[in-house]
C-alpha positions as CSV (number, residue, x, y, z in Angstrom):
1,X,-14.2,24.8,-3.4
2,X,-14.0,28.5,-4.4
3,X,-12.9,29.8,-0.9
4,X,-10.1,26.7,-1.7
5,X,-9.0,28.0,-5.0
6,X,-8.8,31.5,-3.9
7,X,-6.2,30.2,-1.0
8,X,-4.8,27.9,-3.8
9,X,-3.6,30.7,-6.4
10,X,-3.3,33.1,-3.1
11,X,-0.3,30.6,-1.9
12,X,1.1,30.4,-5.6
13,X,1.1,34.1,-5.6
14,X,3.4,34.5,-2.7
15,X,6.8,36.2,-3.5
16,X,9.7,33.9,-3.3
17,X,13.4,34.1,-3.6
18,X,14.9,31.8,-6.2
19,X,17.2,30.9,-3.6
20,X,14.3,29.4,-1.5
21,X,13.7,26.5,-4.0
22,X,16.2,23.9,-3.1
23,X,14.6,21.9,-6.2
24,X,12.3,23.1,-9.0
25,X,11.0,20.8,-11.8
26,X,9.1,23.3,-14.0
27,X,6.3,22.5,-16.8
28,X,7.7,19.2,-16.6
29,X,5.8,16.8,-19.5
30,X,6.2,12.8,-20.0
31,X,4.3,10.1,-22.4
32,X,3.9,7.0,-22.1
33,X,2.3,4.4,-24.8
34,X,-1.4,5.9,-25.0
35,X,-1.3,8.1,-21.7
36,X,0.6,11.5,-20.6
37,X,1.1,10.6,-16.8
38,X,2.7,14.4,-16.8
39,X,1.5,17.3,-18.5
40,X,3.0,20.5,-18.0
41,X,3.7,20.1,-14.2
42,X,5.8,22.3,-11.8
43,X,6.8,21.2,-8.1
44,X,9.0,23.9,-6.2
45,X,10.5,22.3,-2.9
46,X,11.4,24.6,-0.4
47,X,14.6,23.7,2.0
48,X,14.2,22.0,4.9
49,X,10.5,21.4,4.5
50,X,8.5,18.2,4.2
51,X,6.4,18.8,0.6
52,X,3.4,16.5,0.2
53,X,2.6,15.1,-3.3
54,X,-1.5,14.0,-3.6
55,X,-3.5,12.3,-5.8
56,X,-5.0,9.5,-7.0
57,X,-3.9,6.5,-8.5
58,X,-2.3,7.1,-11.8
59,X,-2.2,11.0,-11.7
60,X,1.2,10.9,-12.4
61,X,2.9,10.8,-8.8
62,X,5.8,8.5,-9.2
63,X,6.0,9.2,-12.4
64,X,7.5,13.0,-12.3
65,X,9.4,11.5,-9.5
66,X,11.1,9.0,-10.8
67,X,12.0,12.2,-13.9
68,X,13.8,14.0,-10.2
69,X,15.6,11.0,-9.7
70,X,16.6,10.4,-13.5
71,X,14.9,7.1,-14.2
72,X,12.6,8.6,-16.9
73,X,13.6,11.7,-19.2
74,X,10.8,14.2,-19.8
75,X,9.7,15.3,-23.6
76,X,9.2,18.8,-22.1
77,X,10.7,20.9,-19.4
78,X,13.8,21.3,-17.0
79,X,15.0,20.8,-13.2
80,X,16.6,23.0,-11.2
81,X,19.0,22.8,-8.0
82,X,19.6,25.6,-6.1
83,X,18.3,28.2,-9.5
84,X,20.7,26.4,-11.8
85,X,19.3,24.5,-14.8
86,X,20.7,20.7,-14.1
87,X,20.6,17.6,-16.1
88,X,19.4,13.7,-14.4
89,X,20.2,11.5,-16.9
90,X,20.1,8.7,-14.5
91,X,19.9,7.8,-10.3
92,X,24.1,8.1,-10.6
93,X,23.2,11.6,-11.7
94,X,20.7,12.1,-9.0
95,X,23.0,10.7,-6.2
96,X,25.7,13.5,-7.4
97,X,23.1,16.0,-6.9
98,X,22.3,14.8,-3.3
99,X,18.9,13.7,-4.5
100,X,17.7,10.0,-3.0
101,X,14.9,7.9,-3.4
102,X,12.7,5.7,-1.2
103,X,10.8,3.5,-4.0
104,X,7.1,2.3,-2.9
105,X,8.7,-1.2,-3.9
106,X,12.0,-1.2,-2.2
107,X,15.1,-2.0,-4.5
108,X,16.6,-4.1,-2.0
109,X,18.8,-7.3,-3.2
110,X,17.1,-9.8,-0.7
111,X,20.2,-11.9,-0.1
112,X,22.1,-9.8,1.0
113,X,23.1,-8.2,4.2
114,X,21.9,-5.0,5.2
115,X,24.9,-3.2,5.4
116,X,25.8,-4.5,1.9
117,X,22.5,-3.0,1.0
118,X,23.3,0.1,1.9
119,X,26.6,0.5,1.1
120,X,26.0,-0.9,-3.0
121,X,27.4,1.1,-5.5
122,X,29.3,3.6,-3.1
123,X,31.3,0.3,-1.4
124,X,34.4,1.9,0.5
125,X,38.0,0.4,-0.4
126,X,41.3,0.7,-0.5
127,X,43.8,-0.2,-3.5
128,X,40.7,-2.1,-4.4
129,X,40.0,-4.3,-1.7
130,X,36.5,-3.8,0.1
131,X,37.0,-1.8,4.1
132,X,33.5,-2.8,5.3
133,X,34.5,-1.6,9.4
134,X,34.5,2.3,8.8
135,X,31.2,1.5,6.4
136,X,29.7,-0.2,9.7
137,X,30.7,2.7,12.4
138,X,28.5,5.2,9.9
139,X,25.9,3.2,9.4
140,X,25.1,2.6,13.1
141,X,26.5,6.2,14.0
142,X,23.5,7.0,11.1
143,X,21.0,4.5,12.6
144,X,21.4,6.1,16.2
145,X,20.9,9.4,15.6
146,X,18.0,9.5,13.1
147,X,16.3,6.0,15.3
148,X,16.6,3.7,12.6
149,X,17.7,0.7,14.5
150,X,18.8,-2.3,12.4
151,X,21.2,-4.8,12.4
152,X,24.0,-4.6,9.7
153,X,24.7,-8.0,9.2
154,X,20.7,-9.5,9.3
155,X,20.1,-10.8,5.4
156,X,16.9,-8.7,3.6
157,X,14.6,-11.4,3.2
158,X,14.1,-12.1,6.5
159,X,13.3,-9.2,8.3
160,X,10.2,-7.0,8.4
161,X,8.9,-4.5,5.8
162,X,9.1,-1.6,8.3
163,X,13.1,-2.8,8.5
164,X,13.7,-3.0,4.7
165,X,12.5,0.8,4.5
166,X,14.9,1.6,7.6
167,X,17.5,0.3,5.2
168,X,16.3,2.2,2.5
169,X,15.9,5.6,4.6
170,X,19.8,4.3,5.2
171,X,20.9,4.2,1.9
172,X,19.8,7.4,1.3
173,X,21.7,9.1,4.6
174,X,24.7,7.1,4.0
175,X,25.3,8.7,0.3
176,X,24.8,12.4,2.2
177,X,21.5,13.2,0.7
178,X,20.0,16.2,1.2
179,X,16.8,16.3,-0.7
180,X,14.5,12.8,-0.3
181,X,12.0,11.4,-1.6
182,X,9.3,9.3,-0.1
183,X,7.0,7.2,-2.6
184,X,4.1,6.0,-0.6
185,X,6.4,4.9,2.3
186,X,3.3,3.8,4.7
187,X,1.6,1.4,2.2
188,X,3.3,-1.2,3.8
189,X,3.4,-0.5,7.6
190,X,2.0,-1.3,10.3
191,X,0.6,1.5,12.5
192,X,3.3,1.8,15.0
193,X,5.8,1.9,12.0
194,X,4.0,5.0,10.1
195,X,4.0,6.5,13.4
196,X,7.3,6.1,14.0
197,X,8.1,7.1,10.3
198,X,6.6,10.2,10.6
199,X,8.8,11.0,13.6
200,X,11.7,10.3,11.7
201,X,10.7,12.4,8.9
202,X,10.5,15.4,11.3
203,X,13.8,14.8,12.8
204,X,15.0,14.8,9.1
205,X,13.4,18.0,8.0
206,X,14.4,19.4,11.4
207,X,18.1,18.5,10.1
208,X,17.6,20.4,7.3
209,X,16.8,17.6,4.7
210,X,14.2,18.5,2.1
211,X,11.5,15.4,1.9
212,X,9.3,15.0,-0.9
213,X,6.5,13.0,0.9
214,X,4.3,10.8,-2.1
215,X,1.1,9.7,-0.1
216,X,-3.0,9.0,-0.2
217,X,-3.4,9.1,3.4
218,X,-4.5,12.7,3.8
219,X,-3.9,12.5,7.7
220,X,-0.4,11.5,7.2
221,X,0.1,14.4,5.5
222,X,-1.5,16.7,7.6
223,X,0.1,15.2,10.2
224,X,3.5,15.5,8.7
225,X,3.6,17.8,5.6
226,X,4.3,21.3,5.7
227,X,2.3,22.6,2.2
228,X,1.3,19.8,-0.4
229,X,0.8,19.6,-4.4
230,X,-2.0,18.5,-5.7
231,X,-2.1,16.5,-9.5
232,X,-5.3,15.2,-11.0
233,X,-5.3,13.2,-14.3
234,X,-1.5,14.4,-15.3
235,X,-1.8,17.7,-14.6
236,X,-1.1,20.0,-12.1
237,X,-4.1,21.3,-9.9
238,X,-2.4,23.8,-7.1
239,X,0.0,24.1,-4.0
240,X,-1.5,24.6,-0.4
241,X,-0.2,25.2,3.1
242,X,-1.9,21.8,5.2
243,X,-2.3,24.1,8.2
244,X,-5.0,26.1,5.9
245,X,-7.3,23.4,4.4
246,X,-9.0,20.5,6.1
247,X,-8.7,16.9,4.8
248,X,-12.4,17.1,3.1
249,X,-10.7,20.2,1.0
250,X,-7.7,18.5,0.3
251,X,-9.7,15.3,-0.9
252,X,-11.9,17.3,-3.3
253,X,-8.9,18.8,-4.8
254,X,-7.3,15.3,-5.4
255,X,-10.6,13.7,-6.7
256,X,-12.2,16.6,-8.4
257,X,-15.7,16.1,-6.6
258,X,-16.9,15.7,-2.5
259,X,-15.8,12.5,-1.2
260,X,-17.6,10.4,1.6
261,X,-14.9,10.0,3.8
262,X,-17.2,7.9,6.4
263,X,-18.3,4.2,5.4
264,X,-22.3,4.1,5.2
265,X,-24.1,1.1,5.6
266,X,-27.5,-0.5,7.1
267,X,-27.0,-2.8,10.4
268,X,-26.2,-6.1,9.1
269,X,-28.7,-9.2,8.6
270,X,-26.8,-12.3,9.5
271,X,-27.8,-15.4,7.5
272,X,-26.4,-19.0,8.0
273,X,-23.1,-19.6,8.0
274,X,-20.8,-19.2,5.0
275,X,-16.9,-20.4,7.0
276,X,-16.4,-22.6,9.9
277,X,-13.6,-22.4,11.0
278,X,-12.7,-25.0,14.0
279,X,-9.4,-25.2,16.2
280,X,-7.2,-24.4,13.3
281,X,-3.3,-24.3,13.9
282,X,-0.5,-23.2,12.2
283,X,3.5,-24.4,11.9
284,X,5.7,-21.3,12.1
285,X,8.2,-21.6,9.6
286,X,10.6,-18.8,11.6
287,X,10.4,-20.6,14.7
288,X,9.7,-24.2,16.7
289,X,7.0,-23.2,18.0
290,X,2.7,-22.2,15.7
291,X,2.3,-19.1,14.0
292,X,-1.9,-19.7,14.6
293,X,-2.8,-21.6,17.7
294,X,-6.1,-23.2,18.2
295,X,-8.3,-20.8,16.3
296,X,-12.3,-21.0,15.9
297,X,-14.8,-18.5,14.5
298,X,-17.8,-18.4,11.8
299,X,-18.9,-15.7,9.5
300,X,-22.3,-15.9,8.2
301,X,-23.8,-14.6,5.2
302,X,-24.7,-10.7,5.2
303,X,-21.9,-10.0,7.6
304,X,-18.4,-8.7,7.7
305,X,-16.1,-10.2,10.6
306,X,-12.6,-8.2,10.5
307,X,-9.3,-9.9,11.8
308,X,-7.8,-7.5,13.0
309,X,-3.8,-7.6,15.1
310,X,-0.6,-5.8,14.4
311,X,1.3,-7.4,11.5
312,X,3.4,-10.7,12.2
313,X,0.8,-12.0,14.5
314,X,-0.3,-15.0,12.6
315,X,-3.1,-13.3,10.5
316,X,-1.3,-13.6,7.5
317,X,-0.4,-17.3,7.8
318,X,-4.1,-18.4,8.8
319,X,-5.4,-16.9,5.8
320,X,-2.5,-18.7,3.6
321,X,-3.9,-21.7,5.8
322,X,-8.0,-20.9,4.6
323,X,-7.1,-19.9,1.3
324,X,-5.0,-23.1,0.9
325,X,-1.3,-21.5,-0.2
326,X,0.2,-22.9,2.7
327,X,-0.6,-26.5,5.3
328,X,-2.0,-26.4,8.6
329,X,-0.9,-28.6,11.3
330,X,-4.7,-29.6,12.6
331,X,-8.4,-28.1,12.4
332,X,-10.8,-28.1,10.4
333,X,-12.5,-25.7,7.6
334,X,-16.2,-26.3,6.5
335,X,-17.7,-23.7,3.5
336,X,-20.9,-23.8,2.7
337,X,-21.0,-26.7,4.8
338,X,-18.4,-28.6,2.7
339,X,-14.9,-29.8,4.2
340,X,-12.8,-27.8,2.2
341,X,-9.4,-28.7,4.9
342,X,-7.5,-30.6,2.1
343,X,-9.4,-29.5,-0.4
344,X,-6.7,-27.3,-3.8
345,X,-6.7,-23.5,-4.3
346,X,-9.4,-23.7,-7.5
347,X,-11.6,-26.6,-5.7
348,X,-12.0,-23.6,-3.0
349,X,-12.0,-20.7,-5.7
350,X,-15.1,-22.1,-6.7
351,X,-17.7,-20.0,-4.0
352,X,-14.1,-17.9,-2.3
353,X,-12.7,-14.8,-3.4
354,X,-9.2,-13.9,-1.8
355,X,-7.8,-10.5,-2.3
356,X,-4.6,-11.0,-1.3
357,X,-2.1,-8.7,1.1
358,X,1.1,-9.5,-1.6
359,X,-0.5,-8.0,-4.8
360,X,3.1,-9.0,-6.6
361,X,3.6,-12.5,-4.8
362,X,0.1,-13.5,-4.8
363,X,-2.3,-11.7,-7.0
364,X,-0.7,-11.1,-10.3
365,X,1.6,-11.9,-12.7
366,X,3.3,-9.1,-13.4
367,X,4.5,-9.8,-17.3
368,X,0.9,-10.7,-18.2
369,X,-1.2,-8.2,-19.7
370,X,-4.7,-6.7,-17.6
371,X,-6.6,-8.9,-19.4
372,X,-5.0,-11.6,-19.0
373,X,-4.9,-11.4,-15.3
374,X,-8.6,-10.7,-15.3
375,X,-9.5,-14.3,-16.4
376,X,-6.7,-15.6,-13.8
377,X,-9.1,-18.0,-12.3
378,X,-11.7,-18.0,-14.9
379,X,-10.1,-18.8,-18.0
380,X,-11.2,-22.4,-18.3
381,X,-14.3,-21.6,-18.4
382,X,-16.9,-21.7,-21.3
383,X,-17.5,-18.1,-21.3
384,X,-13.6,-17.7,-22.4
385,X,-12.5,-21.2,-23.8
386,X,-13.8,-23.4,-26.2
387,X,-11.8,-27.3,-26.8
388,X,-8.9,-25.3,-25.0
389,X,-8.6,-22.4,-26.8
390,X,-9.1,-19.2,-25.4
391,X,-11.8,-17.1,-26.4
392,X,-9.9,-13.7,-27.2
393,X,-13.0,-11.7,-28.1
394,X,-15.0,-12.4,-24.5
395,X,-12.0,-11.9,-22.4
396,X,-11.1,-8.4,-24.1
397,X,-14.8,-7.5,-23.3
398,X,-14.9,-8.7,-20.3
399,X,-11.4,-7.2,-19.2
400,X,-13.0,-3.7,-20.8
401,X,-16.0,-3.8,-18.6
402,X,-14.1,-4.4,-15.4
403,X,-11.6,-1.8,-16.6
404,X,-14.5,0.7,-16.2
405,X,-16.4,-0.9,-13.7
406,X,-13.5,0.0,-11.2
407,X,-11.7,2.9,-12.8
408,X,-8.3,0.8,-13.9
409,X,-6.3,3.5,-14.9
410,X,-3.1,2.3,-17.8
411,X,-1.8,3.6,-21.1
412,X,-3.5,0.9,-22.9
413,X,-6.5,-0.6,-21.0
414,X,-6.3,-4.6,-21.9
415,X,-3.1,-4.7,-23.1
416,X,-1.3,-2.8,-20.8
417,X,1.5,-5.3,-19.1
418,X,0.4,-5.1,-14.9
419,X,4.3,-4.0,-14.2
420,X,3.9,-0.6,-15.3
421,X,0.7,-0.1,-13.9
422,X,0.7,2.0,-10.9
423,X,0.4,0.2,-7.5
424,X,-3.0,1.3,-6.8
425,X,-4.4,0.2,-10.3
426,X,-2.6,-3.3,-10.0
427,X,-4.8,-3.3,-7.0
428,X,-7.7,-2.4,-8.6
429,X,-7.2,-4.9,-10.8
430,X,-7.3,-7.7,-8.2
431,X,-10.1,-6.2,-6.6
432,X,-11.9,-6.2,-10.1
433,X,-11.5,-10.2,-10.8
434,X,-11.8,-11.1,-7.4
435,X,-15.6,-8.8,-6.7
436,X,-16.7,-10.2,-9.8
437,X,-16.0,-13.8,-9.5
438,X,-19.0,-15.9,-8.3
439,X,-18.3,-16.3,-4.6
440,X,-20.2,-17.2,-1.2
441,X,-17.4,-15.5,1.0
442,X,-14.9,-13.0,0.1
443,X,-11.5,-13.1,1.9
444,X,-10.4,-9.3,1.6
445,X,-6.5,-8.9,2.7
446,X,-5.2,-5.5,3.1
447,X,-8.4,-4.9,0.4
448,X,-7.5,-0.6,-0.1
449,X,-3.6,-0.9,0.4
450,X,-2.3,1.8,-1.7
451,X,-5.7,3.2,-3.1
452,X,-6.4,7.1,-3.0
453,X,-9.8,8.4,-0.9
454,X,-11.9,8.2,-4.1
455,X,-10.8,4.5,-4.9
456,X,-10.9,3.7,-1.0
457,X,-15.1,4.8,-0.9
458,X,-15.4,3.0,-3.7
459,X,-14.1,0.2,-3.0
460,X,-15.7,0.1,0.8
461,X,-19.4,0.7,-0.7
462,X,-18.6,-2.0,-3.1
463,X,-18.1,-4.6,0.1
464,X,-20.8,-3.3,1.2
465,X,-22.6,-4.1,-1.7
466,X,-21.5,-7.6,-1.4
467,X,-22.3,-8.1,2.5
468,X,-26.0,-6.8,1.7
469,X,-26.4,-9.2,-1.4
470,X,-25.8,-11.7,1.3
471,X,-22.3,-12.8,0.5
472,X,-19.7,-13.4,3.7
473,X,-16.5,-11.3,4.3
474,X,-13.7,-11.9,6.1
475,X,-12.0,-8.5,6.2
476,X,-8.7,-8.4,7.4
477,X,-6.7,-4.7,8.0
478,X,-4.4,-3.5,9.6
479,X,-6.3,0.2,9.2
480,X,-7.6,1.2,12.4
481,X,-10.0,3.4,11.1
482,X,-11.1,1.3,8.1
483,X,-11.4,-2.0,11.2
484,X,-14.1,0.1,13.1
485,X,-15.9,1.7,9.9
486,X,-16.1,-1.0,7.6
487,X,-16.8,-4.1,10.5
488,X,-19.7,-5.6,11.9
489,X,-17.4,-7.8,14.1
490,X,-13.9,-7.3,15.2
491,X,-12.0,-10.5,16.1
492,X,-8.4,-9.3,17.4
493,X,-5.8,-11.9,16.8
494,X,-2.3,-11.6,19.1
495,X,0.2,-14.6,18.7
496,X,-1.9,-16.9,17.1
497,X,-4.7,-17.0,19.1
498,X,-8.0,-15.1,18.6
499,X,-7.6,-12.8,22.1
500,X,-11.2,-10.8,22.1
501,X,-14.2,-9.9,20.1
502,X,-16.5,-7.1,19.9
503,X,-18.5,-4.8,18.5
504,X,-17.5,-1.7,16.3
505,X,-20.2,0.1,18.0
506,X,-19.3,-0.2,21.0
507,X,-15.8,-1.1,21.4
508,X,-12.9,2.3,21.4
509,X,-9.3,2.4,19.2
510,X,-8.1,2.5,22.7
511,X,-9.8,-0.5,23.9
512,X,-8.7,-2.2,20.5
513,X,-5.0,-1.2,21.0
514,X,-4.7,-3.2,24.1
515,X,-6.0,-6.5,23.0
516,X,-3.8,-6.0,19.7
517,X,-1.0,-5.2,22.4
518,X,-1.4,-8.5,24.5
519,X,-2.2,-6.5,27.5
520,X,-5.7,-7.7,27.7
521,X,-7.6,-11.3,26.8
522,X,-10.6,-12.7,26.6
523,X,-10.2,-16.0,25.1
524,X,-12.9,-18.1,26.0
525,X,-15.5,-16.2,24.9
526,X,-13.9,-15.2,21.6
527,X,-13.4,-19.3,20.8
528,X,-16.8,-19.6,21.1
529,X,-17.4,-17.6,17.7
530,X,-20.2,-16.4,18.8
């Protein structure tokens, strides 16, 4: 860490022309309610370079972007564009300055088009009437030369996430932006989508856009960034070129401690089995034709089984199908050797935990308080109800020792409303009540979406934990790396169907990619769920 901080205040040293700054927020400062998310931070963007912003969840982040693109108004400091002091009262303000913003939720209105997306609030027109055809030539003139292919006239809500960004990344080159920012735009991708994000940022910076890249996943930004900043707790902790630290550095800056970056656990002691899952199928609701086809597997106790596929290949609607949110056509599903196939969502909450891949759709309600989404599926219990009436005292202590437990980080613990939580501690949350909750099998979806390297270990050891007390775990991740680390068996599921399975120890990424692919099957023997 010293050889770091010598290259740290070495880099900050370096003489620079005002005129190199395209953007400078200096000693910026904001309070909340009961938290300063900045204190006394200063971010220097270069033009024409992608700038990485790190840290953890709730270090302030999105925060001191949101003060660039004028949604928040600092108590203390000043912006400046091109060395001249400038005022962002509001996103209008930041859109005359060239400045644009990709949120980590999209502001997308979902029914409507996605040229009427991206045209909203700048529409073109003449004596007041609305000329969408010269809108439509830029957008697809935009869309070819930056490989954003969409299709103007397809309605938001029923295309893919890695589209609705496309649209975003839209919105902003439509308006002329020069100087974007990112907020943890691969939370939501698949891996062929961050991929191809990251080539599009590059062809951006090599236009001579100015990206401010928000992000936890330290290779991304090595991959991608050209120097990154580094906050910890509100406050500012040092610039760095990526080409002169290695990820473990740059994770010990973020965290303030070494971080095991590698998942360790003993070799797994299968017990009997938790889920059954026989011949289950599937309606698509897109299409005539399933959405899960014919799928069998068991997980026992002591063991974590990972569905693993590229997104929109049925995973997520065979875990609505387990978890009971949505119908299956036919199959059957025994836990703990009961027929749970009919059975309602708290009849199976009983001995299942679900951590689900929709934190906002599925795993909280957003206007309720921390506490209150703690007890979600709990509350009628005796612990926190008496003749009906909730139990204040037990739930604020219970929401208080979970808050710790797992590092929640908001402005004022219990109370705090999960909306303005960061995205990471809304998933913390989630993780928190669904860990704790008595359970046989844990159904873990997407379970470190969003969560910094510190969070991430955490959470891993922590199912861990829970395989070796002898619980079951369905894992399901569209991670790569966390599949083979984390897994004690890899099912890959392609159109429906359950294609292969295999062993993390002795299976490749390249071997993986093709069965995720469709280019190689081995049905039979993956049906057997053995």
């Amino acid at each position: 860490m010293a050889e770091l901080d010598k290259r740290t205040a070495a880099n900050a040293a370096e003489p620079e022309k005002e005129s190199d700054y395209i953007i400078e927020m200096l000693n910026i400062t904001k309070i909340f309610p009961g938290i300063k998310a900045n204190d006394n931070v200063t971010l220097q963007l270069r033009r024409g370079e992608i700038h990485a912003l790190l840290g953890e969840n709730g270090a302030g982040k999105s925060t001191l972007m949101s003060v660039l693109f004028g949604l928040y108004q600092p108590e203390e400091g000043c912006i400046k564009k091109n060395g001249q002091v400038v005022k962002i009262n509001n996103p209008n303000d930041a859109n005359a300055l060239n400045i644009g913003m990709v949120h980590q939720h999209f502001k997308l209105v979902e029914c409507f088009s996605v040229l009427d997306n991206i045209i909203l609030g700048v529409e073109p027109n003449t004596a007041g009437f609305l000329q969408k055809s010269e809108a439509r030539k830029k957008v697809i003139a935009l869309s070819e030369k930056y490989g954003l292919q969409v299709d103007p006239d397809a309605i938001i809500e029923d295309i893919s996430v890695g589209m609705q960004q496309r649209t975003e990344i839209l919105k902003m080159l439509y308006r002329d932006n020069e100087i974007l920012i990112f907020d943890e735009p691969t939370a939501v991708l698949t891996p062929q989508e961050i991929e191809e994000l990251m080539h599009i940022m590059k062809n951006l910076a090599a236009e001579g856009k100015s990206i401010l890249f928000i992000s936890h996943k330290l290779a991304e930004i090595m991959e991608v960034a050209d120097r990154c900043s580094v906050l910890r707790k509100g406050k500012y902790i040092g610039t760095v070129n990526t080409k002169d630290v290695t990820v473990q550095e740059l994770s010990s800056m973020m965290v303030g401690r070494p971080v095991q970056l590698e998942v360790e656990k003993d070799p797994p002691k299968p017990g009997d089995v938790v889920l059954d899952v026989s011949g289950v199928t599937v309606k698509a609701k897109t299409h005539k034709g399933n959405a899960v086809t014919d799928v069998s597997f068991q997980v026992r106790s002591g063991e974590i089984v990972c569905l693993a596929g590229i997104e929109g290949n049925g995973q997520t609607q065979f875990v609505y199908a387990l978890t009971g949110l949505d119908d299956m056509a036919s199959g059957k599903i025994t836990l703990c050797g009961e027929d749970i196939t009919h059975a309602s969502i708290r009849k199976r909450s009983n001995k299942m935990s679900h951590i689900p891949e929709d934190r906002h759709k599925h795993g909280l309600v957003l206007d309720y308080t921390v506490e209150q989404n703690m007890v979600l599926q709990r509350y009628w219990q005796p612990e926190f109800q008496k003749a009906g009436f909730i139990k204040f005292g037990p739930v604020r202590s219970y929401s208080d020792r979970l808050i710790e437990k797992f590092d929640v980080r908001s402005g004022q613990g219990s109370i705090t409303k999960a909306r303005s939580m960061s995205g990471g501690n809304q998933q913390k949350v989630i993780v928190a009540r669904e860990m704790d909750k008595d359970h046989e099998l844990l159904v873990a979806v997407q379970p470190t979406r969003g969560l910094d390297v510190g969070a991430i270990e955490f959470i891993h050891s922590e199912i861990v934990k829970e395989r070796d007390a002898g619980k079951a775990v369905l894992l399901v991740s569209l991670e790569l790396e966390e599949v083979m680390s984390l897994s004690d068996r890899i099912l890959v599921m392609y159109e429906g169907e359950i294609v292969g399975e295999f062993d993390p120890k002795k299976v490749t990424v390249e071997e993986l990619g093709l069965y995720m692919a469709g280019a190689k099957r081995d049905t039979p023997s993956a049906k057997e769920g053995k």
